[in-house]
FIKOLZA-1660 file (N, C-alpha, C; in steps of 0.1 Angstrom, whole numbers, plus 5000, padded with zeros to 4 digits):
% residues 157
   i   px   py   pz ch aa at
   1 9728 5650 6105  A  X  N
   1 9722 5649 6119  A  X CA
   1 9730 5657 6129  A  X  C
   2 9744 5657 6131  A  X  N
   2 9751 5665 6139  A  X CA
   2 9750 5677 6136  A  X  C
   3 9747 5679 6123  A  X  N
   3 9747 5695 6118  A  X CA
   3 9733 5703 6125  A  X  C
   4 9726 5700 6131  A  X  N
   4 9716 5704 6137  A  X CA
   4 9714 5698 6152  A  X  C
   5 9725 5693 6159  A  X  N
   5 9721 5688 6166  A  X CA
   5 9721 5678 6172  A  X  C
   6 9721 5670 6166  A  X  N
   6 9716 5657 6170  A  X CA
   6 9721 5645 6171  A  X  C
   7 9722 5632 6171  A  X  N
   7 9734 5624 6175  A  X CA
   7 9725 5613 6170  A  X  C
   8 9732 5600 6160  A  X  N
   8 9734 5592 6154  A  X CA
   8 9737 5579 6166  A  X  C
   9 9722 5575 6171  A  X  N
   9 9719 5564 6183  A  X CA
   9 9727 5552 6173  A  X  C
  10 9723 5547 6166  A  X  N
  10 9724 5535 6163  A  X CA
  10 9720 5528 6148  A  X  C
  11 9723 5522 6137  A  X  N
  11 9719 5517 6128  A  X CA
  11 9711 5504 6128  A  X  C
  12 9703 5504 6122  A  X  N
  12 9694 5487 6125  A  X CA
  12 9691 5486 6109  A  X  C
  13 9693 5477 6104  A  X  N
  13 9695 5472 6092  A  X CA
  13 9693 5487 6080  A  X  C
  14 9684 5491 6076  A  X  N
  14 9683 5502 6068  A  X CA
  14 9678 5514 6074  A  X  C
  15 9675 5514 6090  A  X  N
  15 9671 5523 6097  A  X CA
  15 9683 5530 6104  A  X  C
  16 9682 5542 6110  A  X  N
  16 9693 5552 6113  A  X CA
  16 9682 5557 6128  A  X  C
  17 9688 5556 6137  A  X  N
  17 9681 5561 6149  A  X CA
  17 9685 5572 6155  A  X  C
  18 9683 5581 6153  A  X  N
  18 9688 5599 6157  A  X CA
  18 9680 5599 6172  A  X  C
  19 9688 5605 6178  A  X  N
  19 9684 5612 6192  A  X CA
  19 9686 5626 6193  A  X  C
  20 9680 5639 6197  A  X  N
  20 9675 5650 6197  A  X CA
  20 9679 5655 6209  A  X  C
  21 9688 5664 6218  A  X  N
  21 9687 5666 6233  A  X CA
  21 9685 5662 6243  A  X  C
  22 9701 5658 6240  A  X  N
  22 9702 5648 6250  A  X CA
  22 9718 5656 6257  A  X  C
  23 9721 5651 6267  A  X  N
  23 9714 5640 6281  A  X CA
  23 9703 5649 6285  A  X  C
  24 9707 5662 6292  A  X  N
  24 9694 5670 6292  A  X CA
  24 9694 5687 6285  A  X  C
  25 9679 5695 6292  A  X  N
  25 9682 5709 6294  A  X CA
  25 9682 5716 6279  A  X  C
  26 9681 5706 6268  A  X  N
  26 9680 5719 6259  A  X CA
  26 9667 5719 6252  A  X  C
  27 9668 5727 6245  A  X  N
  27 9656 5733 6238  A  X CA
  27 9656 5738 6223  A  X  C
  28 9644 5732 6219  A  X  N
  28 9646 5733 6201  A  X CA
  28 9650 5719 6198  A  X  C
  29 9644 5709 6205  A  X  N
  29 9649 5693 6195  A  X CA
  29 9641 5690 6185  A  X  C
  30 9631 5694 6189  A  X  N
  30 9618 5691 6176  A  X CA
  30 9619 5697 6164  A  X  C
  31 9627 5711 6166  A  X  N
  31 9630 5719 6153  A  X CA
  31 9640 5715 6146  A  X  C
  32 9654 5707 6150  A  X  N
  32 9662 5705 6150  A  X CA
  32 9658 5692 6140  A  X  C
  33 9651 5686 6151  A  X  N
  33 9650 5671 6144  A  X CA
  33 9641 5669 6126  A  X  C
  34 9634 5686 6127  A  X  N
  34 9627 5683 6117  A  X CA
  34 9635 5693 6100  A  X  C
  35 9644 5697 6111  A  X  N
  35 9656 5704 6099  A  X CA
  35 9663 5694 6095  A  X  C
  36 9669 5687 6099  A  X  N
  36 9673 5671 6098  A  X CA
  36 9667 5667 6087  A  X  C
  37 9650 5660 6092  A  X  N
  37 9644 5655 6084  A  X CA
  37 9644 5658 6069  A  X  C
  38 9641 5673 6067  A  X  N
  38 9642 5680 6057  A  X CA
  38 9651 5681 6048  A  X  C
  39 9663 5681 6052  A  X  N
  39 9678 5682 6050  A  X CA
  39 9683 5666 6039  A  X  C
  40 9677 5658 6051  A  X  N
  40 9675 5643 6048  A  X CA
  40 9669 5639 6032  A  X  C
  41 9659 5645 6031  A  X  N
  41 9647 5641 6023  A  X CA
  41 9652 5651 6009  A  X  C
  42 9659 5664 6006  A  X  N
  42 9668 5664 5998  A  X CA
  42 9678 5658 5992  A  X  C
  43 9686 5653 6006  A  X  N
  43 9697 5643 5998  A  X CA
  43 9688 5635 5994  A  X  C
  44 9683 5628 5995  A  X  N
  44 9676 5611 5989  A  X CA
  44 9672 5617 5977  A  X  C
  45 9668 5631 5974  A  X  N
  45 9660 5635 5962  A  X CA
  45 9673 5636 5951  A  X  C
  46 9684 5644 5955  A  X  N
  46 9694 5643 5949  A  X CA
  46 9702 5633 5944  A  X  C
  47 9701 5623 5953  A  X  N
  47 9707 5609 5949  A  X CA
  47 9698 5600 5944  A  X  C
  48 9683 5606 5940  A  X  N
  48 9677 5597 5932  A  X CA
  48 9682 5606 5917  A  X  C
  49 9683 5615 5916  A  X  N
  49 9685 5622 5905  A  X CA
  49 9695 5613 5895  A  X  C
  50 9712 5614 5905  A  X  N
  50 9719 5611 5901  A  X CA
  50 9720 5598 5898  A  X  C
  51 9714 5591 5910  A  X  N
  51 9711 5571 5901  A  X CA
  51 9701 5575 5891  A  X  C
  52 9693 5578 5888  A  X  N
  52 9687 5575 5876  A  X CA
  52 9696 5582 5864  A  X  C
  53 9698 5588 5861  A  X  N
  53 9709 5592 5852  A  X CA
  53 9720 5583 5849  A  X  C
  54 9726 5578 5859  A  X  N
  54 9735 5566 5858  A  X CA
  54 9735 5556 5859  A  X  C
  55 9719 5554 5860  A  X  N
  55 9711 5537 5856  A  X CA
  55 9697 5541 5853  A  X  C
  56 9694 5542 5838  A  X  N
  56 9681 5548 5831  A  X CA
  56 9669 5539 5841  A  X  C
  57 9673 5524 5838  A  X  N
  57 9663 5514 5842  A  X CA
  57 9658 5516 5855  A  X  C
  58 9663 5526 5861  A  X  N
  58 9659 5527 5879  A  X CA
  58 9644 5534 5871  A  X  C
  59 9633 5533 5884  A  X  N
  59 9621 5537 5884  A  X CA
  59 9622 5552 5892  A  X  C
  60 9609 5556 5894  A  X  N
  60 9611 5567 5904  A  X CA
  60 9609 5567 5918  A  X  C
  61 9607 5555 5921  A  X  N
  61 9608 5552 5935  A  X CA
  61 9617 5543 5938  A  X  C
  62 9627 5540 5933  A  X  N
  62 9641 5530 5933  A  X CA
  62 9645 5534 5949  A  X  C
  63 9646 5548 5955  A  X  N
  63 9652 5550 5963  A  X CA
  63 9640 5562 5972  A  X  C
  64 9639 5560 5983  A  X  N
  64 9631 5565 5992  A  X CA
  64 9634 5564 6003  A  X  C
  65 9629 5577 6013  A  X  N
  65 9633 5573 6025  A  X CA
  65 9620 5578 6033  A  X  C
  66 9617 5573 6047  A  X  N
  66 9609 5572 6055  A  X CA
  66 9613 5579 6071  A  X  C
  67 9609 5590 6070  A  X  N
  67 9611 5594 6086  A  X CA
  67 9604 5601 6099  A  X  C
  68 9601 5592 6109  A  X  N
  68 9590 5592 6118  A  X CA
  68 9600 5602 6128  A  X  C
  69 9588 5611 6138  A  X  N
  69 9594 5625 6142  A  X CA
  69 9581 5623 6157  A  X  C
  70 9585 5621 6168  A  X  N
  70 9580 5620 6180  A  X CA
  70 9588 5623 6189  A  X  C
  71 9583 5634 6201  A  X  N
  71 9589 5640 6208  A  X CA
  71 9585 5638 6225  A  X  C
  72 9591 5636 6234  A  X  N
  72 9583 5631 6246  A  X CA
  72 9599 5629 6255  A  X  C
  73 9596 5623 6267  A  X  N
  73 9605 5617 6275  A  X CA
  73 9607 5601 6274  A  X  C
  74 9619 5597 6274  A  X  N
  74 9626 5584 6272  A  X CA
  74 9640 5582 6285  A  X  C
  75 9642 5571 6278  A  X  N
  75 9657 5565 6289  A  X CA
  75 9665 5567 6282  A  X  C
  76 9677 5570 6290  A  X  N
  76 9685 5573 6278  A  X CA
  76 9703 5570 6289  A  X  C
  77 9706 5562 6288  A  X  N
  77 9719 5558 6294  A  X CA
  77 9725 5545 6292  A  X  C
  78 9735 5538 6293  A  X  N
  78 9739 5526 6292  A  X CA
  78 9730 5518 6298  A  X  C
  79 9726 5503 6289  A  X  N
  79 9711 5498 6291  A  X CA
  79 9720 5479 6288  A  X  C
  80 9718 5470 6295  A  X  N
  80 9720 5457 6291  A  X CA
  80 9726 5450 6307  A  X  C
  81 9735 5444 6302  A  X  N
  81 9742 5439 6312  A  X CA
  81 9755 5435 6310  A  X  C
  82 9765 5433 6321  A  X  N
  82 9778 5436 6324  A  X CA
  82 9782 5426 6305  A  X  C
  83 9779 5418 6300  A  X  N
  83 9779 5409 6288  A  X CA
  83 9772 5418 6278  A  X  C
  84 9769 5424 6282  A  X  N
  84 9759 5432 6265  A  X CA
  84 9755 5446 6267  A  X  C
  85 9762 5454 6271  A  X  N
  85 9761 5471 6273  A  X CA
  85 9762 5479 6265  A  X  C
  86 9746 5488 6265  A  X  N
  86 9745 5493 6251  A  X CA
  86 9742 5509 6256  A  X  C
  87 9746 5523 6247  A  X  N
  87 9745 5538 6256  A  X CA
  87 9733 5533 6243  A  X  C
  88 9724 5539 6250  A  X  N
  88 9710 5534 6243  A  X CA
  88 9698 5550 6245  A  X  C
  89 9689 5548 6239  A  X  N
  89 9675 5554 6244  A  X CA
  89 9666 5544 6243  A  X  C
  90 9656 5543 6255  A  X  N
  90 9643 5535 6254  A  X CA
  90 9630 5542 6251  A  X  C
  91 9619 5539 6255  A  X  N
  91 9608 5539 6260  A  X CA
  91 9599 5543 6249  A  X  C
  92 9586 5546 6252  A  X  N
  92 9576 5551 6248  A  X CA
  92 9580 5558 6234  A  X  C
  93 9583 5569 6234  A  X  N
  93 9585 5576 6225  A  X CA
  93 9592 5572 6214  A  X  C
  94 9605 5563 6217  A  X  N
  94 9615 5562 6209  A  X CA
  94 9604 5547 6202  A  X  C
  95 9596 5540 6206  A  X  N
  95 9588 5532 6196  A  X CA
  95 9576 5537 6190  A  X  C
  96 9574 5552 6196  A  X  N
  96 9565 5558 6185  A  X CA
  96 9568 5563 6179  A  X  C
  97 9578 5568 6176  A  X  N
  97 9588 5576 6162  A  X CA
  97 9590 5564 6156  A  X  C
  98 9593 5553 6161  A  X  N
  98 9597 5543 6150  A  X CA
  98 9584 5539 6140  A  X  C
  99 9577 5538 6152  A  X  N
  99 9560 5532 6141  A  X CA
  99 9553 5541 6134  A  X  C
 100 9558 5556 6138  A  X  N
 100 9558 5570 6129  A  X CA
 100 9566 5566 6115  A  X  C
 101 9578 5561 6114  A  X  N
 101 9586 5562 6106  A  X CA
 101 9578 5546 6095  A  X  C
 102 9575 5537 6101  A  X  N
 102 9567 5526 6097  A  X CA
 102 9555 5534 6083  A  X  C
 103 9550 5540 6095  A  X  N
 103 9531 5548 6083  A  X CA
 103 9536 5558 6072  A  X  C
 104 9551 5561 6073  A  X  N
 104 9556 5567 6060  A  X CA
 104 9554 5560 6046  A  X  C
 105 9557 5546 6048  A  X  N
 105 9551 5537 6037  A  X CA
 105 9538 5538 6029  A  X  C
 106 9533 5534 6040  A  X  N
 106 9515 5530 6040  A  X CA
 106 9511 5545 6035  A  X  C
 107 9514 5560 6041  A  X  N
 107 9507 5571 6042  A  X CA
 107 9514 5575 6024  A  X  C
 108 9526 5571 6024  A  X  N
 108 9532 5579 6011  A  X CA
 108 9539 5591 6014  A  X  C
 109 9540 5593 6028  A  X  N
 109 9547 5608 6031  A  X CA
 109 9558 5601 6033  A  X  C
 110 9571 5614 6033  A  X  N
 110 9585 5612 6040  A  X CA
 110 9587 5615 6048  A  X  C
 111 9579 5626 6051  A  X  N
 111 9581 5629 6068  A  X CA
 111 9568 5626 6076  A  X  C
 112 9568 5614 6087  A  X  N
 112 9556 5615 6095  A  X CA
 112 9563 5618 6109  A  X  C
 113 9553 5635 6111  A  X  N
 113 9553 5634 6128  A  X CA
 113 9539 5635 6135  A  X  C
 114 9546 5632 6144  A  X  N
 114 9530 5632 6159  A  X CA
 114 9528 5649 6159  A  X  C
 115 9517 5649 6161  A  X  N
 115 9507 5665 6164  A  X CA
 115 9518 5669 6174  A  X  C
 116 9522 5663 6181  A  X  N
 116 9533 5668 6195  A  X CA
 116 9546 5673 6186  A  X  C
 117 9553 5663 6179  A  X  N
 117 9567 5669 6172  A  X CA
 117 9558 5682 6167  A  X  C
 118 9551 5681 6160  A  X  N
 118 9548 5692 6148  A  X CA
 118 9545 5703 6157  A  X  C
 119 9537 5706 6166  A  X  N
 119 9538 5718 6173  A  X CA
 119 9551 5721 6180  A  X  C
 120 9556 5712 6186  A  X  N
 120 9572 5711 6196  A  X CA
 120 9579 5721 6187  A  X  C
 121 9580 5718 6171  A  X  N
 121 9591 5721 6163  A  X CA
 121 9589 5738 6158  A  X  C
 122 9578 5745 6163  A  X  N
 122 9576 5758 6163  A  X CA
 122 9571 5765 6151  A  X  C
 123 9571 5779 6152  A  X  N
 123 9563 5786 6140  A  X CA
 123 9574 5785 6125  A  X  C
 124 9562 5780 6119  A  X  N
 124 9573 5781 6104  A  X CA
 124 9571 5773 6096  A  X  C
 125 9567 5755 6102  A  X  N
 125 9568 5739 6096  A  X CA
 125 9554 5743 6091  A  X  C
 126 9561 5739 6077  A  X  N
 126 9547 5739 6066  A  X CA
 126 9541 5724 6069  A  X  C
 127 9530 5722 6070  A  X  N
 127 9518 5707 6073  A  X CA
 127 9517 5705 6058  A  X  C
 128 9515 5696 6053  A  X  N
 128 9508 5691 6044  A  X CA
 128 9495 5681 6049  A  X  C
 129 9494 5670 6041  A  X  N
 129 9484 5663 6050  A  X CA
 129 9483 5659 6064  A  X  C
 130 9474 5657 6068  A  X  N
 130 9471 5652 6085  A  X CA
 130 9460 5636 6084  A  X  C
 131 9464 5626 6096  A  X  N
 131 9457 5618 6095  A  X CA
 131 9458 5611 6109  A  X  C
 132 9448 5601 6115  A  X  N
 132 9451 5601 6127  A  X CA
 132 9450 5579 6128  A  X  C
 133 9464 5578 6134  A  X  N
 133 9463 5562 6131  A  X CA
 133 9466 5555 6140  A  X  C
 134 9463 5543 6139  A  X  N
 134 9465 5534 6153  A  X CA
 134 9480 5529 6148  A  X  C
 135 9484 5528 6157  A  X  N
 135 9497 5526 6158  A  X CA
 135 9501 5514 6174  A  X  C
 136 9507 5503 6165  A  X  N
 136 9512 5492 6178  A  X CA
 136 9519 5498 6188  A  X  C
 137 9512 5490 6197  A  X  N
 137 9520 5493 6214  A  X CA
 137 9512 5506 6220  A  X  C
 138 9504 5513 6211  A  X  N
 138 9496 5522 6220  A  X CA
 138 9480 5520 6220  A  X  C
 139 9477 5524 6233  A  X  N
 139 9460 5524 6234  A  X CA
 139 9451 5530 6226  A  X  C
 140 9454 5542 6228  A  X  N
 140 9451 5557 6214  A  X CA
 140 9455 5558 6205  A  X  C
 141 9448 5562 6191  A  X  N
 141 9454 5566 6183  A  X CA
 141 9463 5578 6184  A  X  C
 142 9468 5578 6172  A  X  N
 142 9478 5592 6165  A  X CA
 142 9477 5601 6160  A  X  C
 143 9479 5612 6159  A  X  N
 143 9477 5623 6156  A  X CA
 143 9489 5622 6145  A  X  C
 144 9491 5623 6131  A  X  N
 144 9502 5628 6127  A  X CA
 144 9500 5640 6117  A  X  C
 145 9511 5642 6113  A  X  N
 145 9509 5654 6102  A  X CA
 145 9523 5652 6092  A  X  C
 146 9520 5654 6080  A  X  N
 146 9524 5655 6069  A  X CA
 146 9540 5667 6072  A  X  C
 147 9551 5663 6077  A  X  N
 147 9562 5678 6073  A  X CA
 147 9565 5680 6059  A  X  C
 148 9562 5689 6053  A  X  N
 148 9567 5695 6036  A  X CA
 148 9577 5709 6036  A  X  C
 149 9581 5711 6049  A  X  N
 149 9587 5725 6048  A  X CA
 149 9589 5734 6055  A  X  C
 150 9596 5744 6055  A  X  N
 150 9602 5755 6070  A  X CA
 150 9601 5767 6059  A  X  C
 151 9593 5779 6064  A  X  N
 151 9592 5789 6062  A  X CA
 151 9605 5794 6058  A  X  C
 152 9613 5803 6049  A  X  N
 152 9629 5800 6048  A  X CA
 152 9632 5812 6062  A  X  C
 153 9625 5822 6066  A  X  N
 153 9629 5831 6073  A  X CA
 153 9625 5827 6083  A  X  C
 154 9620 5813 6086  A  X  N
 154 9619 5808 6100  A  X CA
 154 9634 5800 6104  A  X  C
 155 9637 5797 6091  A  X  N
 155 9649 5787 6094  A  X CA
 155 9655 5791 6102  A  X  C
 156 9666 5806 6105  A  X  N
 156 9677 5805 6116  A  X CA
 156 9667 5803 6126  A  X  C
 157 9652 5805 6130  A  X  N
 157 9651 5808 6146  A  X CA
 157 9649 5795 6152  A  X  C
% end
């Protein structure tokens, strides 16, 4: 995550909450966020390799990971009270990447982002499938799309 960027909000039971440019002013978080992603979804491929080799009995889905990619404005500063103060991000966004990260299950992809991440993250991010879903806490559906990939001569830009 820091290798591209980005900073390691908080752990919640098997979930990992990354934040993307922050506090403010920069540019390239969506790209960042989805090199990450990518980056991410190798190791898991790699370390399913090596547990199945070192435990036959594992299946091929013993180990998987799920990661929802939404880009937008949020809160983002110490959040609670003088008894429970947390450097946090809220809002909008930060529970639609989560319910992004949710339809990874259901959809069978590893990477789900919003039509917004996926364009935000620039020329290069290979789409695989697209589908558009209701998702809790919003009025409108979602736009997401399938990430499978970065053009390799897109990668430095």
């Amino acid at each position: 995550v820091e290798k591209h960027g980005g900073t390691v909000n908080k752990c919640i039971g098997d979930a990992v909450m990354c934040v993307f440019c922050q506090p403010l002013g920069c540019t390239g978080h969506a790209r960042q966020a989805v090199l990450t992603a990518l980056e991410l979804q190798d190791l898991a491929a790699r370390f399913r390799q090596g547990a199945s080799r070192r435990f036959p009995g594992l299946g091929p889905d013993s180990f998987r990971i799920g990661v929802g990619l939404h880009t937008g404005e949020a809160l983002l500063g110490n959040i609670g009270s003088p008894e429970r103060m947390e450097f946090t991000v809220i809002g909008d966004t930060v529970n639609t990447a989560s319910r992004l990260e949710g339809l990874s299950k259901d959809l069978g992809w590893a990477i789900v982002a919003s039509e917004e991440a996926f364009l935000a993250a620039g020329p290069g991010v290979l789409a695989g499938r697209r589908a558009v879903r209701h998702v809790k806490g919003k009025k409108e559906d979602v736009a997401v799309v399938e990430i499978v990939g970065i053009e390799k001569h897109q990668e430095a830009a």
